[in-house]
C-alpha positions as CSV (number, residue, x, y, z in Angstrom):
1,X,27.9,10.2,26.3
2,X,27.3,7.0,26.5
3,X,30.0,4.1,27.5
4,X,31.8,2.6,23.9
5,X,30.6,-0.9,24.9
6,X,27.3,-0.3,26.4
7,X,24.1,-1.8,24.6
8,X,22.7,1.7,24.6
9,X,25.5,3.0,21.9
10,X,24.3,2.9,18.7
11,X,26.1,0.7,15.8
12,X,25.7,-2.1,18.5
13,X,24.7,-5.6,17.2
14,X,21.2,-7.1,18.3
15,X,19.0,-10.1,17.9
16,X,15.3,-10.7,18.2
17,X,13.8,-13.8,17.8
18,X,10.3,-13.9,17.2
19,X,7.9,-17.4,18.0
20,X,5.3,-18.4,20.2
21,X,7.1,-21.9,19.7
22,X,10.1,-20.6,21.4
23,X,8.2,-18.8,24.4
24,X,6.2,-22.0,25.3
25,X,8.9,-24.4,24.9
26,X,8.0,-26.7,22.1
27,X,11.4,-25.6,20.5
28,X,14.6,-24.4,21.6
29,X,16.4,-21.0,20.5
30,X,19.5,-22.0,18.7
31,X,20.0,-18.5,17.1
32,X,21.5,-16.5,20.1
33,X,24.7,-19.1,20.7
34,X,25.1,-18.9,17.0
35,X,25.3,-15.4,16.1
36,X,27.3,-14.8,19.2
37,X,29.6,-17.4,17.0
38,X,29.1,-15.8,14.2
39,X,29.9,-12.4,15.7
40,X,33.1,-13.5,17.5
41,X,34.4,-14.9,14.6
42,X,34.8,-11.9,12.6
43,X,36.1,-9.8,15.7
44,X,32.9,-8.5,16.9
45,X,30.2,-8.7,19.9
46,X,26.7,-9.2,20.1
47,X,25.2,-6.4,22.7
48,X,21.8,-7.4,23.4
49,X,18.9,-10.1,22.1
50,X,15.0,-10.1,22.7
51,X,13.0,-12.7,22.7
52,X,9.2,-11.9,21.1
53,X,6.0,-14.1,20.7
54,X,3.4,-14.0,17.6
55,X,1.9,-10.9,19.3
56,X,1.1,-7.8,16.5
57,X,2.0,-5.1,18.9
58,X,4.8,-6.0,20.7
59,X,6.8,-7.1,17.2
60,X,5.6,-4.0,16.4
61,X,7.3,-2.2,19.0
62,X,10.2,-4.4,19.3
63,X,11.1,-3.2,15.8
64,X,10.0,0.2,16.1
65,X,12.4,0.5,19.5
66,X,15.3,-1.8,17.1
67,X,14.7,0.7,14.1
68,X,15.0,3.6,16.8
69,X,18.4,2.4,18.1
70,X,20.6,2.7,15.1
71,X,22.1,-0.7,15.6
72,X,22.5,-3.4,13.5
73,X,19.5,-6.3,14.5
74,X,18.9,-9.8,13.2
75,X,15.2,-10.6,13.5
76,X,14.7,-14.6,12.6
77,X,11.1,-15.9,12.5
78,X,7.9,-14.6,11.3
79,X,8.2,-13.7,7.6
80,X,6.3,-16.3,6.2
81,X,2.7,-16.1,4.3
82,X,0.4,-18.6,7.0
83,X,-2.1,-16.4,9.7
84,X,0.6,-16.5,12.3
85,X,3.6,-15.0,10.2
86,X,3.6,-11.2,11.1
87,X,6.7,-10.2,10.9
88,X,6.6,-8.5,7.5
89,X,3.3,-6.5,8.6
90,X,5.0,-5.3,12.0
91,X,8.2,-4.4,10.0
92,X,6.4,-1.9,7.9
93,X,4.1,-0.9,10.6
94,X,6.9,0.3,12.8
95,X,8.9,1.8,9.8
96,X,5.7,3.8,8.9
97,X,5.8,2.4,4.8
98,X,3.6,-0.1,3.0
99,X,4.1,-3.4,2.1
100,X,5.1,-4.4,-2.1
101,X,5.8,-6.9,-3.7
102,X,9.4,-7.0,-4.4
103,X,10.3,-8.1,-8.1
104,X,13.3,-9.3,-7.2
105,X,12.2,-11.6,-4.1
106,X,9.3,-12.5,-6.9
107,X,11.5,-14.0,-9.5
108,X,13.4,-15.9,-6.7
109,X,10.1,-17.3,-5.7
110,X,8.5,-18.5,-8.6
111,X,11.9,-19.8,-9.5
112,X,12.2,-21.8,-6.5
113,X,8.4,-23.1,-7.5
114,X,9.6,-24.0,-11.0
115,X,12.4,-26.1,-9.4
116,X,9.9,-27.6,-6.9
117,X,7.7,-28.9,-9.7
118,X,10.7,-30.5,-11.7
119,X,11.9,-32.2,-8.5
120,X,8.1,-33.7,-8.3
121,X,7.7,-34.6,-12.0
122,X,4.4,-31.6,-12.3
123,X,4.0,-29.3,-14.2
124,X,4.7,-26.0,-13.6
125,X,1.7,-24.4,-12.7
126,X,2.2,-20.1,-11.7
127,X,-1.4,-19.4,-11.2
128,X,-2.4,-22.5,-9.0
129,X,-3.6,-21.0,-5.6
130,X,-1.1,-22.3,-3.7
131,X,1.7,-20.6,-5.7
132,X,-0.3,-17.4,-6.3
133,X,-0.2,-17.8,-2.0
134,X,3.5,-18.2,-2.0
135,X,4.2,-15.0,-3.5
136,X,3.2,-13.4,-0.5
137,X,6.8,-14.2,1.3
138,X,8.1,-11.6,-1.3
139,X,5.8,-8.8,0.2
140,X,8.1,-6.5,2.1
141,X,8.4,-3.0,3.2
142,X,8.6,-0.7,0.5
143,X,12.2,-0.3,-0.3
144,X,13.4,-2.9,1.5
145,X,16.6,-5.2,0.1
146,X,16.7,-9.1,-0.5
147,X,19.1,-11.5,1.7
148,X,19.8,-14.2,-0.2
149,X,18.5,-17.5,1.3
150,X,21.1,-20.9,-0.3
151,X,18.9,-23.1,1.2
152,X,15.5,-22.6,-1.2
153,X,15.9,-19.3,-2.6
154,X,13.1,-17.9,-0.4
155,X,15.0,-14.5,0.2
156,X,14.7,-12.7,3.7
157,X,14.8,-8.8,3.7
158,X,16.6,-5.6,5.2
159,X,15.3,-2.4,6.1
160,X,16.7,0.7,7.4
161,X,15.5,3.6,9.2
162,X,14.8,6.8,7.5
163,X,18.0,9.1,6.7
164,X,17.3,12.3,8.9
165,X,18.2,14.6,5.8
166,X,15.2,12.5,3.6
167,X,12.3,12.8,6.2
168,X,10.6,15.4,3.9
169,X,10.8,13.0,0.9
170,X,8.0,11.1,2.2
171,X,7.6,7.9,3.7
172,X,8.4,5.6,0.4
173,X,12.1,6.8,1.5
174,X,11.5,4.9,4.8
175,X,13.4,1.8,3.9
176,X,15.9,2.6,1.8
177,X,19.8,1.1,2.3
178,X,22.6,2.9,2.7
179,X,25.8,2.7,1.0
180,X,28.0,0.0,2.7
181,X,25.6,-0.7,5.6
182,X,27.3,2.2,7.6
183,X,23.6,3.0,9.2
184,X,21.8,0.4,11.7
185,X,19.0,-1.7,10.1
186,X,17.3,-5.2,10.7
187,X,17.9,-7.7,8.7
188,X,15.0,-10.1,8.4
189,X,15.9,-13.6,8.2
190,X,13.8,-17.1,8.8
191,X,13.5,-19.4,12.0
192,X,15.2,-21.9,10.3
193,X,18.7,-22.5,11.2
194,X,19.8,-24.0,7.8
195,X,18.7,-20.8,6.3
196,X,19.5,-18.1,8.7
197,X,22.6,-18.3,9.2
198,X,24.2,-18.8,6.2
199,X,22.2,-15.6,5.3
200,X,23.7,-14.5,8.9
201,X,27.0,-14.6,7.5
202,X,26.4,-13.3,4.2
203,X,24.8,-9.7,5.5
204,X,27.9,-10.0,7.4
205,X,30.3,-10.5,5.0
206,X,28.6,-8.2,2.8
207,X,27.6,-5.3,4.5
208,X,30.1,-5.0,7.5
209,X,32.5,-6.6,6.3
210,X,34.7,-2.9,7.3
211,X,33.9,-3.3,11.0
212,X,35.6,-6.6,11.2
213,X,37.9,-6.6,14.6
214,X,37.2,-3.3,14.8
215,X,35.1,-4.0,17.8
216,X,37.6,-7.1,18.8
217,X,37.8,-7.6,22.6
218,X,39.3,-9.7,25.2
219,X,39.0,-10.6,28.5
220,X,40.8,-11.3,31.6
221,X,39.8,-12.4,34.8
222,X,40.9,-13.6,38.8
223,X,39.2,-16.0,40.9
224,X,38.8,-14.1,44.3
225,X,38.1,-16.6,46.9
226,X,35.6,-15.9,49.8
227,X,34.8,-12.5,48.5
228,X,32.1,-10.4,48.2
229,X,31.1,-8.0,45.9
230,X,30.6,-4.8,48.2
231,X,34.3,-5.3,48.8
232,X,35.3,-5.0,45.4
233,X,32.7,-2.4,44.2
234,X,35.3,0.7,44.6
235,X,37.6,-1.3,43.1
236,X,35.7,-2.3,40.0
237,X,34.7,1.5,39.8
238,X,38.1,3.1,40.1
239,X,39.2,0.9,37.6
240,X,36.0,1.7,35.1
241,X,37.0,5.6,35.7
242,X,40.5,5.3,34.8
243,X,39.7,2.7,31.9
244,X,36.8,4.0,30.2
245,X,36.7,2.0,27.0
246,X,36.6,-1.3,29.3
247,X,34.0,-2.9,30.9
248,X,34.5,-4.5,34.1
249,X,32.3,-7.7,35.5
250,X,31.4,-9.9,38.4
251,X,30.8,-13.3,38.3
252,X,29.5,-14.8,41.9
253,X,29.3,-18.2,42.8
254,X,28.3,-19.3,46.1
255,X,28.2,-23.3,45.7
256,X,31.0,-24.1,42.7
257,X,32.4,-27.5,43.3
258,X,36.2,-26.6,42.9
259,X,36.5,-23.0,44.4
260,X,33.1,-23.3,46.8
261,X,32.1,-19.4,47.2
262,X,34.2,-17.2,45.2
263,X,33.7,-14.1,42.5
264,X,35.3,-14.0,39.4
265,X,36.2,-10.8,38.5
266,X,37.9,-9.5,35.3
267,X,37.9,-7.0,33.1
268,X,37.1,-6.9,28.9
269,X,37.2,-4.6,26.2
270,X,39.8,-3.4,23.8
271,X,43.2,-5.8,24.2
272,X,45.8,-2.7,24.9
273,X,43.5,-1.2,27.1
274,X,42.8,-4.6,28.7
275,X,46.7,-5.6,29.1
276,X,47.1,-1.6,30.4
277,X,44.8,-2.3,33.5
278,X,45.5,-5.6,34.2
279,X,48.1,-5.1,36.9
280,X,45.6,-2.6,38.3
281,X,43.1,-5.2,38.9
């Protein structure tokens, strides 16, 4: 079975982060430091993150290996309505569903263009082609629920895997929720900050709100002067065996300016079972 706190055990949280821009360098990614924030806050951990550019196919399979997983992913970026936005495409793609328009996601939109035209002093104007266009950022997998975005009402979206006991009801079923988020799922969010993660937080807050420091950690570790990490490899094991729900790390260093070459080696996990093999280590 696989360890409690590896990546590969499913209910673990994720990230993907989608951008050529971030891949070439022309912006930064803020998104990992934050959700690991976010995450640590309310007593949890974030497990893995992958970083994708504006390619079709690999989204695709990014989301199709993410859906596969069970856990519970953040994808930012990509779910706009311009050539290079294909996030919404790949999510339905690897879901096997079709896109819609969601009604709810629609009324957001077109309210969000109504207060757009009062802030410029136009009228209001539905069928102009620009805001005919802007409807397409409400075109998500079929099924799929709105994330509320408090920044400009554009919404994001969340999708979850099919239920095993539904796969004969078709694929229309592909995306449906379940009841209080117990089931992995992405949740689709912008590359803005300002937007993501306040929507961050409220899928949080929302929808596992009952994991909350159920998955809360800590950490411990020694600075072992002049070792090296052969020598401590039995050690680390013998502690992993008789520990099981901790993970245990190396940290090498070979130039730090205080303790010159040195490992840091701890241990983290649950905080009984971290204070339990403490003296061990």
């Amino acid at each position: 079975s696989p360890h409690p706190l590896r990546p590969e055990a499913p209910g673990a949280f994720g990230l993907i982060v989608i951008g050529d821009e971030i891949l070439s360098g022309k912006r930064a990614d803020k998104h990992l430091a934050k959700v690991i924030e976010l995450l640590g806050a309310r007593g949890l951990a974030l497990d893995w993150a992958e970083y994708v550019g504006d390619s079709p196919a690999r989204i695709t399979a990014a989301l199709k290996r993410a859906f596969e997983s069970g856990d519970v992913v953040f994808s930012t970026g990509g779910i706009g309505a311009t050539p290079d936005d294909h996030t919404r495409q790949c999510a339905a793609r690897a879901l096997g569903v079709d896109l819609a328009l969601h009604p709810e996601a629609a009324a957001l939109i077109l309210e969000r263009m109504q207060d757009i035209a009062r802030e410029q002093g136009k009228p209001y104007e539905p069928e102009r082609p620009d805001n005919a266009h802007r409807l397409n950022m409400g075109v998500f997998p079929a099924g799929a629920r709105i994330i509320p975005n408090p920044y400009n009402k554009i919404p994001g979206f969340s999708c979850y895997p099919p239920r095993p006991d539904l796969s004969a009801a078709g694929p229309s079923q592909g995306a449906q929720a379940p009841a209080g988020g117990e089931r992995g799922g992405i949740h689709f969010l912008p590359g803005f900050p300002v937007m993501a993660w306040p929507m961050i937080e409220w899928v949080l807050d929302t929808h596992y709100r009952h994991r909350f420091a159920s998955g809360a950690w800590t950490e411990r570790s020694v600075i072992v002067l002049g070792a090296m990490e052969a020598t401590l490899t039995p050690l680390m094991e013998a502690i992993e065996r008789a520990h099981p729900r901790l993970k245990v790390f190396s940290l090498p260093s070979v130039d730090h300016p205080e303790h010159g070459r040195h490992i840091e080696l701890g241990i983290k996990g649950d905080p009984l079972a971290v204070a339990q093999a403490w003296p061990e280590l």
